[in-house]
PyMOL commands that place a pseudoatom at each C-alpha (Angstrom):
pseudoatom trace, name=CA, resn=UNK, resi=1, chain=A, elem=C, hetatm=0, pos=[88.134, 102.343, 93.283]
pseudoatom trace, name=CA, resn=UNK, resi=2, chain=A, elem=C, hetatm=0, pos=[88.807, 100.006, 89.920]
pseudoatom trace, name=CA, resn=UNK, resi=3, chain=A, elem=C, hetatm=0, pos=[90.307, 96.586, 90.259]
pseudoatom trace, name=CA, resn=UNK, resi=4, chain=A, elem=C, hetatm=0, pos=[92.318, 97.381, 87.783]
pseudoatom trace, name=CA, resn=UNK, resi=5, chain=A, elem=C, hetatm=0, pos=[94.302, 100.834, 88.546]
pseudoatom trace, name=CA, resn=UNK, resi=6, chain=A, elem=C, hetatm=0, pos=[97.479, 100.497, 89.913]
pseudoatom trace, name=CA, resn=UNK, resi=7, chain=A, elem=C, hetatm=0, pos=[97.673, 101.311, 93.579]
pseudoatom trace, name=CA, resn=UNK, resi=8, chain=A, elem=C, hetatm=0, pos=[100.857, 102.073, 95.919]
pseudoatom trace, name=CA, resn=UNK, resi=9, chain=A, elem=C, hetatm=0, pos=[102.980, 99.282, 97.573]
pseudoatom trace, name=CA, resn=UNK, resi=10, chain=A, elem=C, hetatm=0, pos=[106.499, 99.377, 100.398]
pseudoatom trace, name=CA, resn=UNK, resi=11, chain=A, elem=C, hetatm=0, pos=[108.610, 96.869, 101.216]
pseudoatom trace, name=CA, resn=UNK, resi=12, chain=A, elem=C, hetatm=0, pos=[110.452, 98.669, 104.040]
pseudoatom trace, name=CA, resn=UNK, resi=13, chain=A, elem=C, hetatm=0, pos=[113.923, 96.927, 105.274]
pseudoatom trace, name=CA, resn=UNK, resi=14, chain=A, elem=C, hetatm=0, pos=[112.922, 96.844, 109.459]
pseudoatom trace, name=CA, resn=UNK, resi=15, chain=A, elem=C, hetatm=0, pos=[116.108, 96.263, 111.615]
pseudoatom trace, name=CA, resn=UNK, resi=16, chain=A, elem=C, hetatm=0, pos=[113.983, 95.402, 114.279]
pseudoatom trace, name=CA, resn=UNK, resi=17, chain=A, elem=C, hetatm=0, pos=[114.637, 92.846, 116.831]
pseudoatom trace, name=CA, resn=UNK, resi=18, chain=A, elem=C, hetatm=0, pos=[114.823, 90.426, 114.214]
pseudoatom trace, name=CA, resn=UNK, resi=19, chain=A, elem=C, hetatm=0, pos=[115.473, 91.787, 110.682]
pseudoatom trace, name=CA, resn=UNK, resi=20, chain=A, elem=C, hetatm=0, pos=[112.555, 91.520, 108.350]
pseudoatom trace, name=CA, resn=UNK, resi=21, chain=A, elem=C, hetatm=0, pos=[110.561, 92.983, 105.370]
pseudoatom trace, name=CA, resn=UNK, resi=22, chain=A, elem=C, hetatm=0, pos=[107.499, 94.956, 106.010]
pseudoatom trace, name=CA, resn=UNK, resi=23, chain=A, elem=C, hetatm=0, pos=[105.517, 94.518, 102.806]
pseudoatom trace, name=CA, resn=UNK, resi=24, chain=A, elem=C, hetatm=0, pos=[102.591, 97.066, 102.632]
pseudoatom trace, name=CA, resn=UNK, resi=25, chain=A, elem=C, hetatm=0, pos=[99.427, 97.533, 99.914]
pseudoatom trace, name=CA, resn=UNK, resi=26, chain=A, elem=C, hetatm=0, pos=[97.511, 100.393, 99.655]
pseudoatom trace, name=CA, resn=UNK, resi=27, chain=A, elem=C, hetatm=0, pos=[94.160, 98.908, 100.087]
pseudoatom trace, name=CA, resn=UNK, resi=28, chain=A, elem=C, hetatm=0, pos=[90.779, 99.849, 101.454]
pseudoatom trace, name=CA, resn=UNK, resi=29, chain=A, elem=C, hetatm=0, pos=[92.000, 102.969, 102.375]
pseudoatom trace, name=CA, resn=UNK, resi=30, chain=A, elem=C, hetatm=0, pos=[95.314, 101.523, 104.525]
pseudoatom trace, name=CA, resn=UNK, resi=31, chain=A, elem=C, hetatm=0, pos=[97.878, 99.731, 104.219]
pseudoatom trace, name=CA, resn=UNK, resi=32, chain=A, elem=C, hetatm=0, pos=[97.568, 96.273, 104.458]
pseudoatom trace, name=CA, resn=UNK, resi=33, chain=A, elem=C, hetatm=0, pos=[100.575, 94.985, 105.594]
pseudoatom trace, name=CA, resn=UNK, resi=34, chain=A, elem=C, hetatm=0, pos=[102.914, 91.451, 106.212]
pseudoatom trace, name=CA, resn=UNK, resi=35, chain=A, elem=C, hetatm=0, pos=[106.198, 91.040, 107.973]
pseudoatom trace, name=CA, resn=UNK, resi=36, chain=A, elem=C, hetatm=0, pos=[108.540, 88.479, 105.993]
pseudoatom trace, name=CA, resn=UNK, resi=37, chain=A, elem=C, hetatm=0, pos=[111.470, 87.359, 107.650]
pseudoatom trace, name=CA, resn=UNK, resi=38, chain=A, elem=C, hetatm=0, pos=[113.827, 86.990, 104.366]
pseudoatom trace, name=CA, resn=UNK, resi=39, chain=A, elem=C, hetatm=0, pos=[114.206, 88.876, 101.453]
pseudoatom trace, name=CA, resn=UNK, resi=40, chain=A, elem=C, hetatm=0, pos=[111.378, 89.372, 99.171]
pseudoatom trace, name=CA, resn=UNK, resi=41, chain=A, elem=C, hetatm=0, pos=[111.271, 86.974, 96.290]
pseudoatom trace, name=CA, resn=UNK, resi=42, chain=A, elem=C, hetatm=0, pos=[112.589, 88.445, 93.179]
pseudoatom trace, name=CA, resn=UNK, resi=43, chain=A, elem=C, hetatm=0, pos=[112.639, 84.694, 91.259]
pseudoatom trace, name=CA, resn=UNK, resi=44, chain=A, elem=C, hetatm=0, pos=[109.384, 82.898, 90.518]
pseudoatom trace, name=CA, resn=UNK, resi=45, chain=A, elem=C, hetatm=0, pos=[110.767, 79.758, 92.308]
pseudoatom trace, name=CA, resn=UNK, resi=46, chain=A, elem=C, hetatm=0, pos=[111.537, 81.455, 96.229]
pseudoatom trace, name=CA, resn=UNK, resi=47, chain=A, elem=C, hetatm=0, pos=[108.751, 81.226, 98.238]
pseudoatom trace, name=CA, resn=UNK, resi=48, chain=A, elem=C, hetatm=0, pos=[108.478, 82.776, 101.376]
pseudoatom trace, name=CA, resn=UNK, resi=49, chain=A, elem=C, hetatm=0, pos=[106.309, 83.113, 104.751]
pseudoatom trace, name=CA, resn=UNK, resi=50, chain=A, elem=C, hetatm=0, pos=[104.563, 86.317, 105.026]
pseudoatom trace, name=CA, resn=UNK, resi=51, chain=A, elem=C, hetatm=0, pos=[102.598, 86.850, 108.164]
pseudoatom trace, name=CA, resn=UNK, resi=52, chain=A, elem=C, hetatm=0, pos=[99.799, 89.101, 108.703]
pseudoatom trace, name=CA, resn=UNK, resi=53, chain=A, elem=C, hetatm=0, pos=[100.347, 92.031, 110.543]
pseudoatom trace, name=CA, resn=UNK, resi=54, chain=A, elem=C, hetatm=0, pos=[98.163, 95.093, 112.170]
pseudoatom trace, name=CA, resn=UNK, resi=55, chain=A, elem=C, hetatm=0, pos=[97.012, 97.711, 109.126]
pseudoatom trace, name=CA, resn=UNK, resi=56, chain=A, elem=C, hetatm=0, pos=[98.791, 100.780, 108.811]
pseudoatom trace, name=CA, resn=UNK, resi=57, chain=A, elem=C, hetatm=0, pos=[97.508, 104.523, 107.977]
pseudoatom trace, name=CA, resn=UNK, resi=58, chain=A, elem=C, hetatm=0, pos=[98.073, 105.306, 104.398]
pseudoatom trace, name=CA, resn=UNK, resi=59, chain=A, elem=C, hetatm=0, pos=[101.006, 107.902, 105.871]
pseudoatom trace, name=CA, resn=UNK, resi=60, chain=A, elem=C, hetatm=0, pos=[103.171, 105.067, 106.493]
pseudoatom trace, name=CA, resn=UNK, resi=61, chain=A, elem=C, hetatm=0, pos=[103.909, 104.384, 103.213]
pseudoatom trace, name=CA, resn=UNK, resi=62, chain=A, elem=C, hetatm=0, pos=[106.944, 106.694, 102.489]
pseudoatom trace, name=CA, resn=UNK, resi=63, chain=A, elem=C, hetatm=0, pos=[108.230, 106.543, 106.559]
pseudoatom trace, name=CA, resn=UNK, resi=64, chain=A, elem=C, hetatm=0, pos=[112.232, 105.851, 106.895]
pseudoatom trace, name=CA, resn=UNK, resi=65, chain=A, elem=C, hetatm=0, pos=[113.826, 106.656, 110.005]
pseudoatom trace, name=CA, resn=UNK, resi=66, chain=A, elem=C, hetatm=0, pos=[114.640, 105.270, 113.588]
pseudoatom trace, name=CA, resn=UNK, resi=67, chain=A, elem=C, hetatm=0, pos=[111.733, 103.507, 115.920]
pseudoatom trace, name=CA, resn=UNK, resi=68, chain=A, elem=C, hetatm=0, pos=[113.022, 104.449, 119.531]
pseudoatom trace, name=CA, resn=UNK, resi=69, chain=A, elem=C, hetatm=0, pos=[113.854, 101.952, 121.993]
pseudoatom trace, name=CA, resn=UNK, resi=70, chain=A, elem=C, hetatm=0, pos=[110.815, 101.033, 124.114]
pseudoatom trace, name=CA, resn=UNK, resi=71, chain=A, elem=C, hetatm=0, pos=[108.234, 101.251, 121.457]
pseudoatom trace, name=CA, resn=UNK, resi=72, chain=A, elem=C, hetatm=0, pos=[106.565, 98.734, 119.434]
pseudoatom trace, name=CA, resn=UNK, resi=73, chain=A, elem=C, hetatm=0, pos=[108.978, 97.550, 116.467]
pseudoatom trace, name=CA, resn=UNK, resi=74, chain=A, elem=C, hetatm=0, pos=[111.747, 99.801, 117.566]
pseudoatom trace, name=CA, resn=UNK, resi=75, chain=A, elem=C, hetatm=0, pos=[114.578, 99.987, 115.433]
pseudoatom trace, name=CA, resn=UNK, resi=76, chain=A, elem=C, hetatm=0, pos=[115.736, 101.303, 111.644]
pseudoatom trace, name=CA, resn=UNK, resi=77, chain=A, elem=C, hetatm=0, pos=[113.372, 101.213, 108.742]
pseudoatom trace, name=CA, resn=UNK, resi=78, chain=A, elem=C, hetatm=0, pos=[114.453, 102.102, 105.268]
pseudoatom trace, name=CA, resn=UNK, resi=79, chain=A, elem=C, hetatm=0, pos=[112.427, 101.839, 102.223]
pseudoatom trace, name=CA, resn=UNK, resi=80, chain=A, elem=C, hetatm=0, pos=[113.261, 98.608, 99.929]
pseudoatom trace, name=CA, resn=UNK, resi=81, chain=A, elem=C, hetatm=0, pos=[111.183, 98.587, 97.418]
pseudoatom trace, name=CA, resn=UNK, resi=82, chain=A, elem=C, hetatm=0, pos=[108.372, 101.067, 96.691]
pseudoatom trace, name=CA, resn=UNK, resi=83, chain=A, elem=C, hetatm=0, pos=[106.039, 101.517, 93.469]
pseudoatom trace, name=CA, resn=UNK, resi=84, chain=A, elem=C, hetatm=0, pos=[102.480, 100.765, 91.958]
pseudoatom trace, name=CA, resn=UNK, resi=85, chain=A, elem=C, hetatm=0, pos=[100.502, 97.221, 91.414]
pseudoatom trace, name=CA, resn=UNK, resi=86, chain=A, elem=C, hetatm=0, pos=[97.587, 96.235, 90.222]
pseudoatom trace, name=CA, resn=UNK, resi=87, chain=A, elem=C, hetatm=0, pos=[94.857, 94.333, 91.892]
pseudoatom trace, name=CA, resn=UNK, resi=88, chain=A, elem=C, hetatm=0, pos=[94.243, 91.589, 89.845]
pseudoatom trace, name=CA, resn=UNK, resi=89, chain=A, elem=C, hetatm=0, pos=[92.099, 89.037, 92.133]
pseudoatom trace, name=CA, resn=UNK, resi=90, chain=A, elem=C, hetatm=0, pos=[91.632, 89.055, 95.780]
pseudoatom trace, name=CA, resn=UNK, resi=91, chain=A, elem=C, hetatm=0, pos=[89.616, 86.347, 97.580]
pseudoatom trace, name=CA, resn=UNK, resi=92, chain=A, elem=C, hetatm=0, pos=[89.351, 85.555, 101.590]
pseudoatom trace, name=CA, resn=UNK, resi=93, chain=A, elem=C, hetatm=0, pos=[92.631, 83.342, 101.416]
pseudoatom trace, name=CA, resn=UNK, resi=94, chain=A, elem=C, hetatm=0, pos=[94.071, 84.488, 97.802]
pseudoatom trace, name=CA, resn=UNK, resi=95, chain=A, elem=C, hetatm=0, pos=[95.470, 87.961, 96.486]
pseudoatom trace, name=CA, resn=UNK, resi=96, chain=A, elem=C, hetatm=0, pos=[96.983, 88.231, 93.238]
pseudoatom trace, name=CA, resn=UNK, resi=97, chain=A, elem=C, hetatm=0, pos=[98.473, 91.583, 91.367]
pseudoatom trace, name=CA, resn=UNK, resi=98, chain=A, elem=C, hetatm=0, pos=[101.169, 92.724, 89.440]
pseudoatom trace, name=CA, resn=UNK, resi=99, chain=A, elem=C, hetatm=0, pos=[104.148, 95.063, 91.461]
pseudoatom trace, name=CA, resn=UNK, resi=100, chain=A, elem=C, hetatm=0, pos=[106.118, 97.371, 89.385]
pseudoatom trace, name=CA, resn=UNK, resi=101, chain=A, elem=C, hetatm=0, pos=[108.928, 98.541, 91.745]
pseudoatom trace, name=CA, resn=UNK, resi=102, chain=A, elem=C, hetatm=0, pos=[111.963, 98.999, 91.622]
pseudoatom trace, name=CA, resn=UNK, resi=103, chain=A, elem=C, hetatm=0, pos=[113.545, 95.923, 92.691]
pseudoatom trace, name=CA, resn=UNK, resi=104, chain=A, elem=C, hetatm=0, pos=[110.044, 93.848, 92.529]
pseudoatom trace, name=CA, resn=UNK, resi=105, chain=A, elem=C, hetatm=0, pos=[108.010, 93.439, 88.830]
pseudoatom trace, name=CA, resn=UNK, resi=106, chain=A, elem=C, hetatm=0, pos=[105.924, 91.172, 87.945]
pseudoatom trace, name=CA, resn=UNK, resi=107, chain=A, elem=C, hetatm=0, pos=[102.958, 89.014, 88.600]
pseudoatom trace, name=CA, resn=UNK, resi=108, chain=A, elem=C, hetatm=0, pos=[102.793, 87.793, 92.592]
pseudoatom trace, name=CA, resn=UNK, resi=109, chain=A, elem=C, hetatm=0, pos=[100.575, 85.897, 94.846]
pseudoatom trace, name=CA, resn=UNK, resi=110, chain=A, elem=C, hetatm=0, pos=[99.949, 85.995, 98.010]
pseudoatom trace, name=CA, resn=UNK, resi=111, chain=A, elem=C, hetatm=0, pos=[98.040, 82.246, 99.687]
pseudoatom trace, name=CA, resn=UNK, resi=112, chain=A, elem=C, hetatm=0, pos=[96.655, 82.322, 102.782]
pseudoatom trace, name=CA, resn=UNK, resi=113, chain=A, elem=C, hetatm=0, pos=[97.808, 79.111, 104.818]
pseudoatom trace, name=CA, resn=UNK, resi=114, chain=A, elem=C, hetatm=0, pos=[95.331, 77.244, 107.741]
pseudoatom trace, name=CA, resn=UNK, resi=115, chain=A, elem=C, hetatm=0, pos=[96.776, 79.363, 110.635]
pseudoatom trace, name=CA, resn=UNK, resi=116, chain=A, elem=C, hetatm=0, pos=[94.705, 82.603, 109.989]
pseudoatom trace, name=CA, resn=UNK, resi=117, chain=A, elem=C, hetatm=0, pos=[97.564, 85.079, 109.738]
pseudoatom trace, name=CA, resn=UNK, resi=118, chain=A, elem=C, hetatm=0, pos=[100.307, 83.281, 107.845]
pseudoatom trace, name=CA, resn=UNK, resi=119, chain=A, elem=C, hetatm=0, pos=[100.478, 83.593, 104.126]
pseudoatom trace, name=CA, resn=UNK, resi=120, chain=A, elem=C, hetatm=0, pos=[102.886, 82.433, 101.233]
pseudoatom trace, name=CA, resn=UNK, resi=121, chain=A, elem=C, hetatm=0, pos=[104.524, 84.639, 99.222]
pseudoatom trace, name=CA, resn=UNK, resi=122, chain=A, elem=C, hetatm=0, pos=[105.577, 84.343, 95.835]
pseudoatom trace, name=CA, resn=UNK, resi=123, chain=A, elem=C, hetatm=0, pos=[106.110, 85.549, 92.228]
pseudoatom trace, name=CA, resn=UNK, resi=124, chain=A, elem=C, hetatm=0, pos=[104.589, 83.510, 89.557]
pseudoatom trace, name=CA, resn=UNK, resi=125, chain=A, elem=C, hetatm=0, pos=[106.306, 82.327, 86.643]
pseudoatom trace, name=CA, resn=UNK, resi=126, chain=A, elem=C, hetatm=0, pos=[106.316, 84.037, 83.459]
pseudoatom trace, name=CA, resn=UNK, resi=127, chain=A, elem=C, hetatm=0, pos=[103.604, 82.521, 80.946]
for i in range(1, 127): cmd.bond("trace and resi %d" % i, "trace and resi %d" % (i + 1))
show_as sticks, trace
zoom trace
């Protein structure tokens, strides 16, 4: 598959233990996912932590509905934010593309920091 054609993304709203965000690309064939713990940026100057988490199967990507108590990351999800991007550089420790979602457009980046699994998260500012 092209670098350049758009490809599906979630941000699912997980009332978990803790609430977070699950953001999700579509990427080699799952879903490559982070949990943040706050909102997603919207504003090029909000940065936030983004930590790795275990891929998910591709059918994952439209899933709302109730986690049971006792299993892994019980609670409510609900779909945030959902739409295309476009892969526009991805490195080791570096992924750049462009979302266009609903609540999330524009160009983003996510950084890998030292500790393997923790990444920042942020949309760049308008050129």
């Amino acid at each position: 598959m092209s670098a350049t054609l758009p490809r599906r993304f979630v941000i699912q709203k997980h009332h978990a233990t803790h609430l977070h965000y699950d953001f999700r690309l579509e990427m080699d064939g799952v879903l490559k996912s982070w949990a943040v713990p706050k909102e997603p940026p919207t504003e090029p100057d909000v940065k936030r932590l983004a930590v790795e988490v275990e891929d998910h199967a591709l059918s994952y990507i439209n899933f709302e509905g109730i986690i049971p108590e006792g299993m892994y990351g019980a609670g409510k999800v609900e779909i945030w934010d959902k739409g295309t991007y476009t892969l526009k550089h991805r490195s080791k420790d570096k992924i750049e593309f462009t979302l266009h979602g609903e609540r999330l457009s524009g160009d983003y980046v996510l950084i890998r920091f030292k500790e393997v699994k923790n990444w920042l998260f942020f949309k760049k500012k308008s050129q």
